[in-house]
PAZAPA-4460 file (N, C-alpha, C; in steps of 0.05 Angstrom, whole numbers, plus 32768, in hexadecimal, padded with zeros to 4 digits):
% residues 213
    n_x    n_y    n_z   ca_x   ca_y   ca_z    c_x    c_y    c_z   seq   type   mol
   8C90   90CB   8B86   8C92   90E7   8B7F   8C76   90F3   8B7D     1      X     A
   8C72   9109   8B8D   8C59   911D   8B87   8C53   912B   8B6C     2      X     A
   8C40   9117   8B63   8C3D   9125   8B41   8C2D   913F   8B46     3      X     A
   8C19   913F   8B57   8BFD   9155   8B5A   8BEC   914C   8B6A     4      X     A
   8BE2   9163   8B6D   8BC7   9165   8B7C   8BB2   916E   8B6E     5      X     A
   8B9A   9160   8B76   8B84   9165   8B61   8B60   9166   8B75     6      X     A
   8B53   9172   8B6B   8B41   9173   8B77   8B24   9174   8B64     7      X     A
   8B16   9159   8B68   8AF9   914F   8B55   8AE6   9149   8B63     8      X     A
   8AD9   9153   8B53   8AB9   9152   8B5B   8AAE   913B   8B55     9      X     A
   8A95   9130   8B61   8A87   9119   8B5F   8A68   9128   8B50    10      X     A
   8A5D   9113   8B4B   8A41   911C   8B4B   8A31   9130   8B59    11      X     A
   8A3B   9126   8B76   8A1E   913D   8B85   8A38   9156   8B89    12      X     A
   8A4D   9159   8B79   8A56   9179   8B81   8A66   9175   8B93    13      X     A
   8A66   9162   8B9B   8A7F   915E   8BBB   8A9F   915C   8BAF    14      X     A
   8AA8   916C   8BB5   8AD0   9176   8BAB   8ADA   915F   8BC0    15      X     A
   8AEE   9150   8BB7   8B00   913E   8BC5   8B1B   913F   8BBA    16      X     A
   8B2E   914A   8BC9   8B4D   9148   8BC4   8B5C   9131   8BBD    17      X     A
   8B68   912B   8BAD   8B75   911A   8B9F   8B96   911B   8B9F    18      X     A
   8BA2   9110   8BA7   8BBF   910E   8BA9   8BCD   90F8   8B95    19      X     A
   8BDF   9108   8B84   8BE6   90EB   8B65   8C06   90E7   8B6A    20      X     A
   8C11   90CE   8B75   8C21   90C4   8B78   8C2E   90B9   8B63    21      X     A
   8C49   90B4   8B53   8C52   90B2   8B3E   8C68   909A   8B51    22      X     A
   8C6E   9082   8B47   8C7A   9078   8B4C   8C95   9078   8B30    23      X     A
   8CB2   907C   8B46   8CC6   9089   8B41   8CDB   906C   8B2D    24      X     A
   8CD6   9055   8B3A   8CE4   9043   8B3F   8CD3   9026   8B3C    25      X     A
   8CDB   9023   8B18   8CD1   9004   8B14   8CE1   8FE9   8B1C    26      X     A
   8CCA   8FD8   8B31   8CD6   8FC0   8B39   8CC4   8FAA   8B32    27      X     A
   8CD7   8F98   8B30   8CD3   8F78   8B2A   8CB8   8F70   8B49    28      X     A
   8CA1   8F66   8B40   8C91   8F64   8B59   8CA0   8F44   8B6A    29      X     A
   8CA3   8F43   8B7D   8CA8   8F2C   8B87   8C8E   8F17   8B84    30      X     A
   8C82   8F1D   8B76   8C64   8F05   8B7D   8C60   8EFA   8B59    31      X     A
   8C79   8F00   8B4D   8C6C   8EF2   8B32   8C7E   8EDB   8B36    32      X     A
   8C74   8EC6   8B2D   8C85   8EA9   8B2C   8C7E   8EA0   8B11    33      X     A
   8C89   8E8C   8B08   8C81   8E80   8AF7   8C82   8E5E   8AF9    34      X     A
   8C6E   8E4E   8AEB   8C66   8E3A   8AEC   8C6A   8E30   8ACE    35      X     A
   8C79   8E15   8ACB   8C78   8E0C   8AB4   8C63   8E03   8AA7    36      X     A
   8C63   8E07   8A94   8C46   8DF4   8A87   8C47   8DE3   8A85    37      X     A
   8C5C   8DCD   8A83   8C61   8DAF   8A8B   8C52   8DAA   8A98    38      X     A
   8C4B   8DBB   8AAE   8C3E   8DAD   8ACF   8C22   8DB3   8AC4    39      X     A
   8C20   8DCD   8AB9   8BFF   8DDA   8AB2   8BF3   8DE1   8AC0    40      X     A
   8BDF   8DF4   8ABC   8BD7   8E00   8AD6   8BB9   8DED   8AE7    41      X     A
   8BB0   8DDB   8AD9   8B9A   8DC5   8ADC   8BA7   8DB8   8AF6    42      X     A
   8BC0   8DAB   8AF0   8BC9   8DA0   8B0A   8BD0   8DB1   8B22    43      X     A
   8BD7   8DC7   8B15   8BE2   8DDA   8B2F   8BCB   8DDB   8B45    44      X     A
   8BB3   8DE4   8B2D   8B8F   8DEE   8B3F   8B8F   8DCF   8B4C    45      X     A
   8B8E   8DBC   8B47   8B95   8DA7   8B58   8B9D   8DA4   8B76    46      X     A
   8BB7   8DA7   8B6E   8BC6   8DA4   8B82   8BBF   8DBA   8B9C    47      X     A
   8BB0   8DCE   8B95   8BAB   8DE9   8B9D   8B8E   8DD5   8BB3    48      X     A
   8B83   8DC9   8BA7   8B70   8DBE   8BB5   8B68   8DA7   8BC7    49      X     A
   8B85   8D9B   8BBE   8B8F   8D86   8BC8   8B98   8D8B   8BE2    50      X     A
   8BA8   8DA4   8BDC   8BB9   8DA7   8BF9   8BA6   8DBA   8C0B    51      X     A
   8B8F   8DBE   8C02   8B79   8DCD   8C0A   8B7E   8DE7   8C1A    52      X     A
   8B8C   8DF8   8BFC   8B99   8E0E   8C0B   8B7C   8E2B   8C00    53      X     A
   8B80   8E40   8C13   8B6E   8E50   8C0C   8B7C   8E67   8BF8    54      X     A
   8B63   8E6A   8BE7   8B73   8E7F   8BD3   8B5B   8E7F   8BBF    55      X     A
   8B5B   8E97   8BB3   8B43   8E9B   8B93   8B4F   8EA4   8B81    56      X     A
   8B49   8E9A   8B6B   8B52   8EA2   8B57   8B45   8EBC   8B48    57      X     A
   8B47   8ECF   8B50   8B3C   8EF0   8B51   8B25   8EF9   8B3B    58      X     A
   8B32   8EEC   8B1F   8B2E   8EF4   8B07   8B33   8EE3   8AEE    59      X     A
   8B26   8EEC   8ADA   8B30   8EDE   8ACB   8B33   8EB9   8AC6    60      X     A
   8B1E   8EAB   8AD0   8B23   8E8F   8ADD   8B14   8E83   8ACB    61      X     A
   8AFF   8E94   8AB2   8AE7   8E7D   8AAC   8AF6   8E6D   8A95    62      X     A
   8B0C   8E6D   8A8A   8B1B   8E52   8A76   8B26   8E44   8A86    63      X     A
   8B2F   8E4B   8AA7   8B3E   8E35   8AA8   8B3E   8E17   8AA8    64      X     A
   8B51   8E07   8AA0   8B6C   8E0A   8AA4   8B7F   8E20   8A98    65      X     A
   8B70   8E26   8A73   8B79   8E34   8A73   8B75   8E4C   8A7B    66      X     A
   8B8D   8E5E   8A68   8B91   8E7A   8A76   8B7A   8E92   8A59    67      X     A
   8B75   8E9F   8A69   8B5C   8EB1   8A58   8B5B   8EC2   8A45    68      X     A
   8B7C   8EBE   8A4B   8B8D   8ED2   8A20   8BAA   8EC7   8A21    69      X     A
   8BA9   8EC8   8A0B   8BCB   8EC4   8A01   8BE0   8EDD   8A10    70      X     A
   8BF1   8ECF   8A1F   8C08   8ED8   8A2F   8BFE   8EE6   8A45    71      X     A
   8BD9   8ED8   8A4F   8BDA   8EE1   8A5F   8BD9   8ED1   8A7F    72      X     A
   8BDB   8EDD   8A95   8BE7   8ECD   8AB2   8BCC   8EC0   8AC8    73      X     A
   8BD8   8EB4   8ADB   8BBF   8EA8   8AEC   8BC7   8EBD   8B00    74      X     A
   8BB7   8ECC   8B0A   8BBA   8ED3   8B29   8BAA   8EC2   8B41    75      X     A
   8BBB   8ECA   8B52   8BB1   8EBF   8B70   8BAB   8EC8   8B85    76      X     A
   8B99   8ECC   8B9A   8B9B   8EDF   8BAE   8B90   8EC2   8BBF    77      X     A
   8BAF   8EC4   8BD4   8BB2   8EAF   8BE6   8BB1   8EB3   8C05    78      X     A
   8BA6   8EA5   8C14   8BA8   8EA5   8C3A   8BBC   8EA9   8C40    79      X     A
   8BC1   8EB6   8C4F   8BE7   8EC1   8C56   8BF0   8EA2   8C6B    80      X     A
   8BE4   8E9A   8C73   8BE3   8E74   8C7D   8BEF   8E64   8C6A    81      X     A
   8BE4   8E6F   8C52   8BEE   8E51   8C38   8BFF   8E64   8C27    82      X     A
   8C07   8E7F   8C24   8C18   8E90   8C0D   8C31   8E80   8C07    83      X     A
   8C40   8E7F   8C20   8C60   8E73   8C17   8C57   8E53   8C12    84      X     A
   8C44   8E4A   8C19   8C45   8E24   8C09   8C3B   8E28   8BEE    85      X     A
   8C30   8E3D   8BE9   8C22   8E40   8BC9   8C44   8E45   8BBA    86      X     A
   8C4D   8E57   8BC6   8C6A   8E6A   8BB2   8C7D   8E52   8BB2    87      X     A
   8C84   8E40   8BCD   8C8F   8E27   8BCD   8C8E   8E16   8BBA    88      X     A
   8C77   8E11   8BB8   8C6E   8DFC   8BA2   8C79   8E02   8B82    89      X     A
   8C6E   8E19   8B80   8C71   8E26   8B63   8C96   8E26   8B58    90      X     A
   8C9F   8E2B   8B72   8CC3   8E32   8B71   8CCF   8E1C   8B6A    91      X     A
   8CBC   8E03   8B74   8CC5   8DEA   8B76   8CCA   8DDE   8B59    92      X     A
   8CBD   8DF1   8B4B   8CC2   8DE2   8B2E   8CD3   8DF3   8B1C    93      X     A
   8CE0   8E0A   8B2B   8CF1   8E18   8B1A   8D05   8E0C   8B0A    94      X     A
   8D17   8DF9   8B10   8D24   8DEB   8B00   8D1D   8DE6   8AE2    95      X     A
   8D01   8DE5   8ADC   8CF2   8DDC   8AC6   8CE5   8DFD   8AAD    96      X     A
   8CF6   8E12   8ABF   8CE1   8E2F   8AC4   8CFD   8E2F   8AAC    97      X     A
   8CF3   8E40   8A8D   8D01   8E47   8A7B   8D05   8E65   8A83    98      X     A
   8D0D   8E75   8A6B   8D12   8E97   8A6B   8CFB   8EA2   8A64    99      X     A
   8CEE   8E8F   8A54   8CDF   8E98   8A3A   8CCA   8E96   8A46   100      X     A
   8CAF   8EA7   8A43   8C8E   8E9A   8A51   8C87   8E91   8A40   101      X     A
   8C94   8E7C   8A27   8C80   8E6A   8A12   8C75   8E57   8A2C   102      X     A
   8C95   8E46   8A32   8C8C   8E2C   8A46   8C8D   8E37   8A5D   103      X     A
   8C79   8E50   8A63   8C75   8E57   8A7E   8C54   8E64   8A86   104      X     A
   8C53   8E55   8A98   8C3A   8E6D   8AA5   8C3B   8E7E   8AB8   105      X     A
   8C42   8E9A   8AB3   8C41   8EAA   8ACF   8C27   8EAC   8AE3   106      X     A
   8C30   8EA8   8AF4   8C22   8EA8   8B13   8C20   8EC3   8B1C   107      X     A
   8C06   8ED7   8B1E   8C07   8EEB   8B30   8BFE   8EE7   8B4A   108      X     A
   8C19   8EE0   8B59   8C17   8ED9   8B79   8C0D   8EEF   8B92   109      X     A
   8BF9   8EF9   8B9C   8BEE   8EFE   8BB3   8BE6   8EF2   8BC7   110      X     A
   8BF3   8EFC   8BE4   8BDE   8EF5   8BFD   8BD4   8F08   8C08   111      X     A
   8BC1   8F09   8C12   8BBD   8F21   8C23   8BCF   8F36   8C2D   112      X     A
   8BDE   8F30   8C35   8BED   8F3F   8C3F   8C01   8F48   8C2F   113      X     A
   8C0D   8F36   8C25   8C2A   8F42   8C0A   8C23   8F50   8BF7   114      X     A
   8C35   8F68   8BF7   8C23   8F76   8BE6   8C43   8F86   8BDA   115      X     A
   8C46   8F95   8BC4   8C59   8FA4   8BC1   8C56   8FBF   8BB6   116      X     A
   8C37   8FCB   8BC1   8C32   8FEA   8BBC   8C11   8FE1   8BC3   117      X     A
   8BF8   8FE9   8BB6   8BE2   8FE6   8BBA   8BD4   8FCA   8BC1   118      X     A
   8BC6   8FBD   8BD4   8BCA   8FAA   8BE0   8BB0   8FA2   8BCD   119      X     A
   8BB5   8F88   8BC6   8BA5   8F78   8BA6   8B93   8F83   8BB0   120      X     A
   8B83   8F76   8BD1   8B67   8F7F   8BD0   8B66   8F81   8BEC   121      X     A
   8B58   8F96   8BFC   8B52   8F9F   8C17   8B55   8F87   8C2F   122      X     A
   8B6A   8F81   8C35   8B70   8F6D   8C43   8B54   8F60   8C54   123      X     A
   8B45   8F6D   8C66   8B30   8F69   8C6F   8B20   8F65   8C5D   124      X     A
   8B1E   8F6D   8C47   8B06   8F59   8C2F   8B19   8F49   8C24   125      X     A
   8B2E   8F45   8C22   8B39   8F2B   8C0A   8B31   8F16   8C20   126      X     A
   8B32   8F19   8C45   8B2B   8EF9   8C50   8B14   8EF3   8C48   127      X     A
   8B01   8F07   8C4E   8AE0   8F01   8C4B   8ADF   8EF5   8C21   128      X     A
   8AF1   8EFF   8C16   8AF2   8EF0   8BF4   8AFA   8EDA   8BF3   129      X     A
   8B10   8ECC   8C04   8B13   8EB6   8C08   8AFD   8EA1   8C13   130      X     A
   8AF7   8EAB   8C26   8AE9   8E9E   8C3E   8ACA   8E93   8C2F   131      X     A
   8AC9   8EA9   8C19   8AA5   8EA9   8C11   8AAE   8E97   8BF2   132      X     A
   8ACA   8E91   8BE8   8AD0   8E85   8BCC   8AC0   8E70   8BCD   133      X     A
   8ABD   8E69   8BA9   8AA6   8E4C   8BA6   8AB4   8E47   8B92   134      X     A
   8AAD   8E35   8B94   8ABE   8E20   8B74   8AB8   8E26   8B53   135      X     A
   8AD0   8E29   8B4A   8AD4   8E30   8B2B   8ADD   8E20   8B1D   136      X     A
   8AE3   8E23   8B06   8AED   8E17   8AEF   8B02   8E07   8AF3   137      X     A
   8B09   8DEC   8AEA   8B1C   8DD8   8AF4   8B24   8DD8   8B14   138      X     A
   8B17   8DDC   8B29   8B19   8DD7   8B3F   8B28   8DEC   8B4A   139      X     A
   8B23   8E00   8B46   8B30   8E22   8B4B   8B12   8E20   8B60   140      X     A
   8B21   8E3D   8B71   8B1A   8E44   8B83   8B0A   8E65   8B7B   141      X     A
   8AF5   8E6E   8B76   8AF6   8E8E   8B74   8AE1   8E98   8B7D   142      X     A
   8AE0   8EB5   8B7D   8AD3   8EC8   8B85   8AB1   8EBF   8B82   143      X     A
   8AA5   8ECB   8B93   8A81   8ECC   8B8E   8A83   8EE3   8B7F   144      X     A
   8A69   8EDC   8B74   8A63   8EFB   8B5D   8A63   8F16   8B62   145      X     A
   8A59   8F12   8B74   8A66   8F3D   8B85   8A7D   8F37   8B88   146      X     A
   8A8C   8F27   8B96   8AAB   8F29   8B9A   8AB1   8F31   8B85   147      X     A
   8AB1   8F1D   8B74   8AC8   8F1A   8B52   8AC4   8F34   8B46   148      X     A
   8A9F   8F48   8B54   8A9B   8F5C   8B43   8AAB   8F71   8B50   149      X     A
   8AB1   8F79   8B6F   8ABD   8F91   8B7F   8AE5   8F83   8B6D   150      X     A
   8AE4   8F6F   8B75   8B02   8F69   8B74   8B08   8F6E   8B51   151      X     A
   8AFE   8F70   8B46   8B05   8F71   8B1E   8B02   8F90   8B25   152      X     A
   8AEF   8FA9   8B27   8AF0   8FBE   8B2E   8B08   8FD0   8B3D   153      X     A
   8B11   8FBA   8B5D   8B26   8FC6   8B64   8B42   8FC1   8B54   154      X     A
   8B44   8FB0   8B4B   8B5F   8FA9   8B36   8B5D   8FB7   8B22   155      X     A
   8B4C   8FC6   8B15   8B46   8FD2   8AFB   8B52   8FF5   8B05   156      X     A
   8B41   8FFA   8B13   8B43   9011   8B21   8B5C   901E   8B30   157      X     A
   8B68   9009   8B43   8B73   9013   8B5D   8B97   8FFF   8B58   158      X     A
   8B92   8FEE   8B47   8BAB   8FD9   8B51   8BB2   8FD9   8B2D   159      X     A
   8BC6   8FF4   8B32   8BDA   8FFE   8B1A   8BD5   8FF9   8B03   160      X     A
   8BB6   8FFC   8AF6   8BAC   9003   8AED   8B9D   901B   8ADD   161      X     A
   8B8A   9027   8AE9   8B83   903E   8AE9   8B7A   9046   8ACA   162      X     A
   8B89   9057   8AB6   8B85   9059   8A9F   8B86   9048   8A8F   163      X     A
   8BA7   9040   8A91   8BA5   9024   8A7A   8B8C   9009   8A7C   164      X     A
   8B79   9007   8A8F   8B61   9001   8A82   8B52   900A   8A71   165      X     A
   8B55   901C   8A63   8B47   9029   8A50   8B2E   9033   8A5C   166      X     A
   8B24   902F   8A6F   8B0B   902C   8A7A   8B0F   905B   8A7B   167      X     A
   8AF0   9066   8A6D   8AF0   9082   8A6C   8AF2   9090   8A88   168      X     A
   8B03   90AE   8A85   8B05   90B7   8AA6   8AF5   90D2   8A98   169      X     A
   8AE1   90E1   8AB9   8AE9   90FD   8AAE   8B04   9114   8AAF   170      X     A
   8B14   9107   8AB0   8B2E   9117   8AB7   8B44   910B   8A94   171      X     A
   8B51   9126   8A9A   8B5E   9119   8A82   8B75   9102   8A8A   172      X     A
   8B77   90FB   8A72   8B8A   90D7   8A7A   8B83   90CF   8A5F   173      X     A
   8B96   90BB   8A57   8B96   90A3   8A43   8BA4   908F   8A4D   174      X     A
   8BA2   906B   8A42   8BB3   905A   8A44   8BCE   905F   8A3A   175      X     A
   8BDD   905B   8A3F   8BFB   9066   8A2D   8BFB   9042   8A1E   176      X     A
   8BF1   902F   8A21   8BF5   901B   8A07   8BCF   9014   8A11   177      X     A
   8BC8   8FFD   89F5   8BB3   8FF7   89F4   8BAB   8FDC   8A0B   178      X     A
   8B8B   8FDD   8A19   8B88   8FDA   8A34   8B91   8FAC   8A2E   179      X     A
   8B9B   8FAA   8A3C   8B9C   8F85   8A3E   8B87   8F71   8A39   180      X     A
   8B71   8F84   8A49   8B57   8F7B   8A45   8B3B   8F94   8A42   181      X     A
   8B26   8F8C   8A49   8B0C   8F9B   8A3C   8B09   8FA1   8A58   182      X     A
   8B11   8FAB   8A69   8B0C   8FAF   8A8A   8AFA   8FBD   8A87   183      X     A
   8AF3   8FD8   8A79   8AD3   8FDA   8A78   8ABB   8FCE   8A7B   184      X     A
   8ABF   8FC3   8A61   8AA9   8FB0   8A56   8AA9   8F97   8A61   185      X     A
   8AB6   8F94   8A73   8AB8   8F77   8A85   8AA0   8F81   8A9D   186      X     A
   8AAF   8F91   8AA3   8AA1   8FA3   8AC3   8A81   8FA6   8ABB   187      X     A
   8A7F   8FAD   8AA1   8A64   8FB6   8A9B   8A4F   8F9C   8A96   188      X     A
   8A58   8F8C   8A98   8A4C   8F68   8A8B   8A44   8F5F   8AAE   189      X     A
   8A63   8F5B   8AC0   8A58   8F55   8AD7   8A44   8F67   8AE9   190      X     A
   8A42   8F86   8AE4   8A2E   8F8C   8AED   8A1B   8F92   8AE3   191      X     A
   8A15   8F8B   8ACC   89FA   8F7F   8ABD   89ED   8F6D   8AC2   192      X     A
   8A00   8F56   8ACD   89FE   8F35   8AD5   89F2   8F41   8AF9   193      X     A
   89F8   8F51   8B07   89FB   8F4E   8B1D   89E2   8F63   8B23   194      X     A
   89D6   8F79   8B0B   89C2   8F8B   8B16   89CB   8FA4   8B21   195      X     A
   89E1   8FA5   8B16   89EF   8FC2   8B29   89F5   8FD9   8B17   196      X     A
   89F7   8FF1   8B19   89F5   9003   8B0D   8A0E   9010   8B13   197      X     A
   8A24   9013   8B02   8A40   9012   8B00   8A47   9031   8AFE   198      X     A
   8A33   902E   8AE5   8A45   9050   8ADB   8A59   9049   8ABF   199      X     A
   8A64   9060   8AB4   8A7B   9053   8A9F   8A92   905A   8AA2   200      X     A
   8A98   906E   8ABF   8AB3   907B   8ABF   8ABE   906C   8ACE   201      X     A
   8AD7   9078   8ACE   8AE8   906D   8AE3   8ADB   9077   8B01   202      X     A
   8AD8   9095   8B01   8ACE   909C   8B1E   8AB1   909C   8B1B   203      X     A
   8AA3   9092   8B14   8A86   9081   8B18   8A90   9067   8B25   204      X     A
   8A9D   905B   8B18   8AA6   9046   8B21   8AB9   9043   8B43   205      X     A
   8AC1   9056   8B46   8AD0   9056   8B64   8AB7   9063   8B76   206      X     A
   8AA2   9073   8B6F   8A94   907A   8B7F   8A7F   9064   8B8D   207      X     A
   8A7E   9054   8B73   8A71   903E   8B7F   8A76   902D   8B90   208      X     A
   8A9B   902A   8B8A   8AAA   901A   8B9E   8AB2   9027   8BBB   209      X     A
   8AAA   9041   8BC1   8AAD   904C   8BD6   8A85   904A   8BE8   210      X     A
   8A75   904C   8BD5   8A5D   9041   8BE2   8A56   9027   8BE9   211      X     A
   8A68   9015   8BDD   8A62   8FFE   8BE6   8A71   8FF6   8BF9   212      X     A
   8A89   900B   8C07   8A9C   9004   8C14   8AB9   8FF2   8C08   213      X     A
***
């Protein structure tokens, strides 16, 4: 549904049209699975390495095995080569898969290509994120430090997100509940760590991501 049209300025004065899409119709994503904790996610990153499949773990990776907050999930962004042996595997233990996420770990499943509205990350950079991954925490696979830094930015920003990061806009907006995590103050640590000069808005923040490509 066409909510509006809008038209903002940047810094140097340059007007850019804006088109705000309201999605009409909430669905179940096909890419969440769940994994028992019986198995744990230590063996899963394992097996992940074992079967020497390609894939990074986006975000969020520096506890693993464990997970980086209470009730919260592992994501994945996987080679469209290895996607269905990764979802295979995981399905394989459904039998063991309760109602409840006490004895569960949800899986946020991506490949390149599967997507069910904004695509996790620019297909032509998620290979080059794969391709350039280095080894993490319990034998995980993730991002180099610019990666982890464009890819935490585009998920904050662009992948259904937006406000409810809390992160300040010049436009009006609020989160309608409080943000999951500090996505600001995350963004502002790795590009402190990295030497880069961010900005604190949201569109400081996309302008950057449009100069860096």
């Amino acid at each position: 549904k066409l909510s509006g049209i809008f038209l903002i300025k940047d810094k140097a004065n340059k007007t850019t049209c804006w088109i705000l899409i309201k999605r009409t119709k909430k669905t179940n994503p096909i890419n969440r699975l769940l994994l028992p904790k019986s198995v744990g996610v230590g063996a899963f990153l394992a097996w992940l390495k074992e079967e020497k499949r390609n894939y990074v773990v986006p975000r969020f990776y520096e506890k693993l095995p464990e997970l980086h907050r209470e009730g919260g999930d592992l994501d994945l962004l996987v080679a469209d080569e290895h996607a269905d042996k990764v979802v295979d595997h995981i399905r394989s233990f459904s039998d063991q898969v309760t109602e409840t996420l006490v004895e569960s770990v949800p899986i946020g499943m991506h490949s390149i290509s599967m997507t069910s509205g904004v695509p996790y990350f620019p297909p032509q950079l998620a290979l080059t994120v794969i391709d350039n991954a280095i080894d993490g925490p319990a034998g995980s696979r993730i991002p180099t430090a610019i990666d982890d830094f464009h890819m935490f930015i585009y998920h904050a920003l662009y992948h259904s997100k937006g406000y409810s990061t809390g992160i300040p806009s010049k436009n009006p907006g609020k989160p309608e509940n409080p943000p999951e995590n500090d996505y600001g103050g995350i963004i502002q640590k790795k590009a402190k760590k990295l030497g880069i000069k961010i900005g604190k808005t949201m569109e400081d923040m996309d302008e950057y991501m449009s100069l860096v490509g």
